[in-house]
Backbone bond lengths (Angstrom), bond angles and torsions (degrees), N, CA, C in turn:
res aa  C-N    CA-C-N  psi(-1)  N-CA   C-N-CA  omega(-1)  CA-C   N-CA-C  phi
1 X - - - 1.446 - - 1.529 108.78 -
2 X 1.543 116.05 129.30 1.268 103.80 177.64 1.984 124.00 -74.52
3 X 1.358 109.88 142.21 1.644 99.63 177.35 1.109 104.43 71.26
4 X 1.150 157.82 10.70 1.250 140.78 166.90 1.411 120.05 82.97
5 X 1.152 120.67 -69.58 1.741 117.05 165.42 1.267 131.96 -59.63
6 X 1.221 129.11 178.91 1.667 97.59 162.76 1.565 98.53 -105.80
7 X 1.778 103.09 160.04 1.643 94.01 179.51 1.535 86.48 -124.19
8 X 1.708 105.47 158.85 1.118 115.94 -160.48 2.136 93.09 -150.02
9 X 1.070 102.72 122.90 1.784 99.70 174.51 1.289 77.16 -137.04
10 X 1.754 89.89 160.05 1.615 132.83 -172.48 2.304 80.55 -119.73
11 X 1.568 96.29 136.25 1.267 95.28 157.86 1.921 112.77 -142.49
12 X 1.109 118.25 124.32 1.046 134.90 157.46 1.621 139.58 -135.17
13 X 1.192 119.99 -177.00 1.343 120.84 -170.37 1.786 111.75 -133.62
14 X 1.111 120.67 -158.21 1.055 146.91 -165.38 1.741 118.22 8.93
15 X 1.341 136.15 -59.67 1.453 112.25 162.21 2.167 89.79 -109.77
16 X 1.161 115.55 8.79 1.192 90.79 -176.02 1.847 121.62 81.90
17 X 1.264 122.34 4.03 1.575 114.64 -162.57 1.604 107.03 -78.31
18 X 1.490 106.73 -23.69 1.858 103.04 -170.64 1.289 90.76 -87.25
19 X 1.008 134.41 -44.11 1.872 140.49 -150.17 2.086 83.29 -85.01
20 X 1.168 116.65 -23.01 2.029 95.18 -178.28 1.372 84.05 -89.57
21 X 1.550 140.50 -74.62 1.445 153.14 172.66 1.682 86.47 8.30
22 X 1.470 111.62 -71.04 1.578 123.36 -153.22 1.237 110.24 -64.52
23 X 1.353 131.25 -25.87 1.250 154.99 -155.85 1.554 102.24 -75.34
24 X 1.824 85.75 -71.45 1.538 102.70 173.88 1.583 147.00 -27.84
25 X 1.875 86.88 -50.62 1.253 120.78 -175.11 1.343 102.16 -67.87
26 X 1.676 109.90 -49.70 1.564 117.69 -158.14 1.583 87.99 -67.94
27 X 1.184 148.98 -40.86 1.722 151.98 -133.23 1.424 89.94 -95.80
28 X 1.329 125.46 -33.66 1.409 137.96 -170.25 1.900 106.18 -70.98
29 X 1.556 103.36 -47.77 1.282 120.10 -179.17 1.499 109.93 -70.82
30 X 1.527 111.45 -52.63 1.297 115.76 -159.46 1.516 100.46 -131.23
31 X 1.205 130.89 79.06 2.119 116.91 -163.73 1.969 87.79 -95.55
32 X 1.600 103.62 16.03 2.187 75.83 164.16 1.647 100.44 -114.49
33 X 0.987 119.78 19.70 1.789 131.39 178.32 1.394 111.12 -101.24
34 X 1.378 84.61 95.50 1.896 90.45 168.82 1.231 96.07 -77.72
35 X 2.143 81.35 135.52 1.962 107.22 177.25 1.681 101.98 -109.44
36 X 1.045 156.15 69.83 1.696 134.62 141.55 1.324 117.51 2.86
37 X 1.133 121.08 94.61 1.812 135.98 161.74 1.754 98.36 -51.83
38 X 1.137 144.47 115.28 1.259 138.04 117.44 1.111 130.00 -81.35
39 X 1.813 117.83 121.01 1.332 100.74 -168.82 1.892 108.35 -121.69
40 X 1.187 149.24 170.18 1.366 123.78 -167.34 1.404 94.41 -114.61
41 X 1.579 113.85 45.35 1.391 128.29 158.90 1.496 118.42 151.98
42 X 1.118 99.01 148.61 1.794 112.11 -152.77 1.529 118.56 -45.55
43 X 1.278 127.11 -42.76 1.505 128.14 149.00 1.575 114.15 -33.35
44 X 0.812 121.37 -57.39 1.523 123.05 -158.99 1.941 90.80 -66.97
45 X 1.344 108.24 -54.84 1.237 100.98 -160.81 1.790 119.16 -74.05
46 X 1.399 91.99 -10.26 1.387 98.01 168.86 1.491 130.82 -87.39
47 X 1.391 93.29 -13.85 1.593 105.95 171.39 1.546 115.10 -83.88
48 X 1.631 121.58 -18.73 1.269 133.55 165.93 1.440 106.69 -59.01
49 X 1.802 105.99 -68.61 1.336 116.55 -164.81 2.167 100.49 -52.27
50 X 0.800 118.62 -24.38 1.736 130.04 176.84 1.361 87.63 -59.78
51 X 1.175 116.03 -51.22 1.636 120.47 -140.70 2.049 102.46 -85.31
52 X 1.444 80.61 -2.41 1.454 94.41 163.42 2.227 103.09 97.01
53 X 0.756 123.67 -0.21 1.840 130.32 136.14 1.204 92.15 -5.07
54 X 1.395 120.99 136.97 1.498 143.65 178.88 1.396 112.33 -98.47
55 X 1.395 103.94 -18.61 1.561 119.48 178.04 1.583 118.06 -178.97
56 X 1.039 143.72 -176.16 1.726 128.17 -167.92 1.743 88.85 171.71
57 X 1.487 94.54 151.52 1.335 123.07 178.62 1.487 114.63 -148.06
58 X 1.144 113.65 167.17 1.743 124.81 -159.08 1.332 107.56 -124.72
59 X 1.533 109.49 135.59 1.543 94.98 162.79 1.263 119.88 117.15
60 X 1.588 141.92 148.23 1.126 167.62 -150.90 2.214 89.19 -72.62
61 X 1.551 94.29 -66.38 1.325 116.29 -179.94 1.573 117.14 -37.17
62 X 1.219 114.97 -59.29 0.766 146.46 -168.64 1.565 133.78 -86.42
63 X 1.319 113.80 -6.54 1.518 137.70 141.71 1.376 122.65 -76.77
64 X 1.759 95.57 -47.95 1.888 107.98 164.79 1.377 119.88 -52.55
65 X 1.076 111.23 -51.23 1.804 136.28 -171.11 2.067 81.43 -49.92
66 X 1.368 94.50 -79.07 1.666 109.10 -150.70 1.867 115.16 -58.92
67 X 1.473 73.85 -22.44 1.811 76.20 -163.54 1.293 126.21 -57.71
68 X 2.001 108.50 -30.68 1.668 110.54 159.09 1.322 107.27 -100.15
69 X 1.381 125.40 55.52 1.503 132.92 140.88 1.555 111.86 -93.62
70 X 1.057 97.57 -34.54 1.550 90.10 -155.05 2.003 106.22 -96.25
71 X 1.458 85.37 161.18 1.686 111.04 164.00 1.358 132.02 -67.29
72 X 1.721 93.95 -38.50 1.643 92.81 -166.02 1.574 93.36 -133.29
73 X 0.881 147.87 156.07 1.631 154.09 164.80 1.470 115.15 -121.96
74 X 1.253 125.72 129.03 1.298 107.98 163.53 1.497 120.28 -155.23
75 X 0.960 124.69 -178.55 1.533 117.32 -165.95 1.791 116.85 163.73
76 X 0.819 109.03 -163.57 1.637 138.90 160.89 1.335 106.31 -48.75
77 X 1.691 128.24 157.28 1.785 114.09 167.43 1.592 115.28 -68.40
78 X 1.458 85.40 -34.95 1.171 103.60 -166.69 1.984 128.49 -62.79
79 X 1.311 99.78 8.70 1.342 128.00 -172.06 1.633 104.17 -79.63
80 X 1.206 99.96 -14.94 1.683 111.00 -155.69 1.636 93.91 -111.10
81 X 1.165 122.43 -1.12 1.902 133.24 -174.78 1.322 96.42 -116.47
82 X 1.600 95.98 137.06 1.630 94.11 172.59 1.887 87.02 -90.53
83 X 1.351 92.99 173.16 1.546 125.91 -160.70 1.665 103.02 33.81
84 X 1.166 118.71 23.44 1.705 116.12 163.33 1.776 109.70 -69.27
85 X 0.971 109.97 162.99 1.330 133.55 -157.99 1.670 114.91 74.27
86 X 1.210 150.45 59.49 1.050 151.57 -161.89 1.310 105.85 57.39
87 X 1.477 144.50 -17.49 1.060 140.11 -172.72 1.601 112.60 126.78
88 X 1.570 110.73 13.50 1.158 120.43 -172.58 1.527 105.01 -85.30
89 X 1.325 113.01 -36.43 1.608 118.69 -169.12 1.786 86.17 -77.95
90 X 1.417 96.07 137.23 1.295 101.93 164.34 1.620 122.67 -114.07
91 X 1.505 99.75 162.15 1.819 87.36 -163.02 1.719 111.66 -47.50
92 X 1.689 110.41 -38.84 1.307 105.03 -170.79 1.592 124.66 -50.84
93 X 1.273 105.86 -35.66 1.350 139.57 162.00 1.213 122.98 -7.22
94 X 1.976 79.03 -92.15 1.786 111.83 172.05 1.670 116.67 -72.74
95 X 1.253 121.33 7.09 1.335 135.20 -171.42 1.738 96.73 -104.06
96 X 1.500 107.03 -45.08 1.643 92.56 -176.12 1.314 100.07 -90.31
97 X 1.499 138.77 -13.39 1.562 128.95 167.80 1.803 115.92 -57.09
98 X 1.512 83.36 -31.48 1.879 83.53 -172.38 1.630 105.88 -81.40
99 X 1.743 122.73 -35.71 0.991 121.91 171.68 1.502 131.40 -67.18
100 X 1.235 103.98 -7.88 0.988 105.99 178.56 1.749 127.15 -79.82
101 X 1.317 105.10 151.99 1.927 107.38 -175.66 1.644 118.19 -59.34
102 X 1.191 97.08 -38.62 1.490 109.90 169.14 1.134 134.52 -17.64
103 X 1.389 150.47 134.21 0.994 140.58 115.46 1.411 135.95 11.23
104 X 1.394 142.86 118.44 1.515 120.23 -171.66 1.871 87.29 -119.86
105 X 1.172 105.06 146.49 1.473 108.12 169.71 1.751 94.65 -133.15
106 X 0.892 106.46 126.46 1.494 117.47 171.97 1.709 111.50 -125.03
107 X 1.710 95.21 150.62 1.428 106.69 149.42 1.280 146.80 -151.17
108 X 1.672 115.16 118.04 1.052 117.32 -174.67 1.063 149.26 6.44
109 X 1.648 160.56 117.81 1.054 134.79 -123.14 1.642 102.60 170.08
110 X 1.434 118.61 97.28 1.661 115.92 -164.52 1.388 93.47 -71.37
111 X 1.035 140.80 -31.10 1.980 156.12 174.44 1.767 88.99 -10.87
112 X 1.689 89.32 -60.60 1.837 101.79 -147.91 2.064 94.96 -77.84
113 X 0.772 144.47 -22.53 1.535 137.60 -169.21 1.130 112.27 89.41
114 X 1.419 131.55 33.96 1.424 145.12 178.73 1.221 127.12 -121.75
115 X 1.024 125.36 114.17 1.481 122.56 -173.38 1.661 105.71 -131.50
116 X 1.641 99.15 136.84 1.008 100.90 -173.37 1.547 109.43 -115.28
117 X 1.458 107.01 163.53 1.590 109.03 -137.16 2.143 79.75 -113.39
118 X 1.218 114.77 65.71 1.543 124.27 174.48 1.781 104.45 -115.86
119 X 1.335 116.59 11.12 1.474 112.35 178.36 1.298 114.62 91.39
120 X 1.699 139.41 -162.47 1.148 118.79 -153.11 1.656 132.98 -65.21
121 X 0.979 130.81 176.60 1.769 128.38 179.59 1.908 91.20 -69.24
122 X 1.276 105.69 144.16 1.118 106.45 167.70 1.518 119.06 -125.97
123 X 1.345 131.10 161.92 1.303 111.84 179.70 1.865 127.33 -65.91
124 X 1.267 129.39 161.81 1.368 129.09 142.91 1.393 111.38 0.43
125 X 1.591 110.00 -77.77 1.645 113.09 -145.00 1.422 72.70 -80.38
126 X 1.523 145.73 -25.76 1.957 114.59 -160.95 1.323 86.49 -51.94
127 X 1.793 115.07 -57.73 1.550 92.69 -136.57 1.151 107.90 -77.58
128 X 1.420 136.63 -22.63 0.934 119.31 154.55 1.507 158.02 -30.76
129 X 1.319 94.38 -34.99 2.043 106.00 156.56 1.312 86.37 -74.35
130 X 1.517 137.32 -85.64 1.296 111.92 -155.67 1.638 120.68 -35.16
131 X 0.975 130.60 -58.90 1.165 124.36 160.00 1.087 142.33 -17.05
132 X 1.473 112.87 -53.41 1.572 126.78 146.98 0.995 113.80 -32.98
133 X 1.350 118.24 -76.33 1.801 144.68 -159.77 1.897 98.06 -49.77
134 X 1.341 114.65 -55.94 1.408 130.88 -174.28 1.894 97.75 -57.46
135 X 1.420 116.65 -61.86 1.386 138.89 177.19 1.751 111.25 -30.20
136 X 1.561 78.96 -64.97 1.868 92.97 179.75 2.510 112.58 -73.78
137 X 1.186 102.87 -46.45 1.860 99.91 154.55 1.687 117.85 -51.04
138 X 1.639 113.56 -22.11 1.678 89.35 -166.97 1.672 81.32 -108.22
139 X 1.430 135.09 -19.95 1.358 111.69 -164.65 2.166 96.73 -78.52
140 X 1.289 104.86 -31.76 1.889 100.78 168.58 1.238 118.91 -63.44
141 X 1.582 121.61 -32.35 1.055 112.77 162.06 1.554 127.47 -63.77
142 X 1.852 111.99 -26.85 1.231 81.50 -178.12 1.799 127.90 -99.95
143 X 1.923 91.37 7.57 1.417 109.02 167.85 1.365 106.85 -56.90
144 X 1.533 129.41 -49.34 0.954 142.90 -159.03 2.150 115.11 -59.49
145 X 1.623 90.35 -3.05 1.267 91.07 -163.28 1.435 120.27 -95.80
C-alpha cells in the first residue's frame, strides 16, 4: 500500500454535484476514510468539502500533484477525457488520472458523450450505490494488504 494510509480523492468539475453526491455516499460507507475533494475550480471543490471532504484543493496542479498519491480516484466519467467536463478537465489532468496506480471509480454521465455498452441507462442514484458497493470492496481490499 502506498504511504501507509489509504488515500482516496473525489475529482470533479463544474458545480461539483456528482463528485459531493460521491463524497457523501463514500462517508456513509466508510466516515474513518479521509477523501481529498479535487475540484478543477473552486465551486466544485467547495461543494465536495460540504459534501463532507476532509480537505480539497483546486486546480490543474493539483489534480496532477494528487492523482499518483492516491489509492482510490473517483469522480465523473468524464475525469478519464482530456478536455471532459465541458472543457474544464484538462488534458494534463486527465493524463495523470489515467496514469495513475489507483483505482478509478467512475460514473456514468450522458453530459460527457460516452456511453457505456453495460445495458440499460440507469439512474444517478443506481450508479451511485454501485459506486459505493465498488468504494467499500476496494477500501477492504486495500486494508487487506
Amino acid at each position: 500500500m502506498k504511504h501507509g494510509r489509504i488515500q482516496v480523492a473525489v475529482v470533479d468539475g463544474q458545480g461539483g454535484g456528482i463528485g459531493k453526491a460521491l463524497i457523501e455516499r463514500f462517508k456513509q460507507v466508510r466516515p474513518d476514510i479521509a477523501i481529498i475533494a479535487l475540484g478543477t475550480n473552486a465551486v466544485a471543490t467547495a461543494n465536495m468539502i460540504k459534501g463532507g471532504a476532509n480537505d480539497g484543493a483546486t486546480g490543474e496542479n493539483a489534480v496532477a500533484f494528487n492523482a499518483a498519491k492516491m489509492h482510490i480516484l473517483a469522480g465523473p466519467i468524464g475525469i478519464l477525457m482530456p478536455n471532459g467536463l465541458l472543457g474544464e478537465l484538462t488534458p494534463k489532468m486527465a493524463e495523470a488520472i489515467g496514469a495513475s496506480d489507483a483505482v478509478k471509480i467512475v460514473v456514468p454521465s450522458r453530459q460527457c458523450n460516452i456511453r457505456l455498452a453495460d445495458g440499460t441507462n440507469q439512474s444517478i442514484k443506481f450508479y451511485l450505490e454501485a459506486a459505493a458497493q465498488i468504494f467499500e470492496e476496494e477500501i477492504r481490499a486495500l486494508e487487506g494488504l
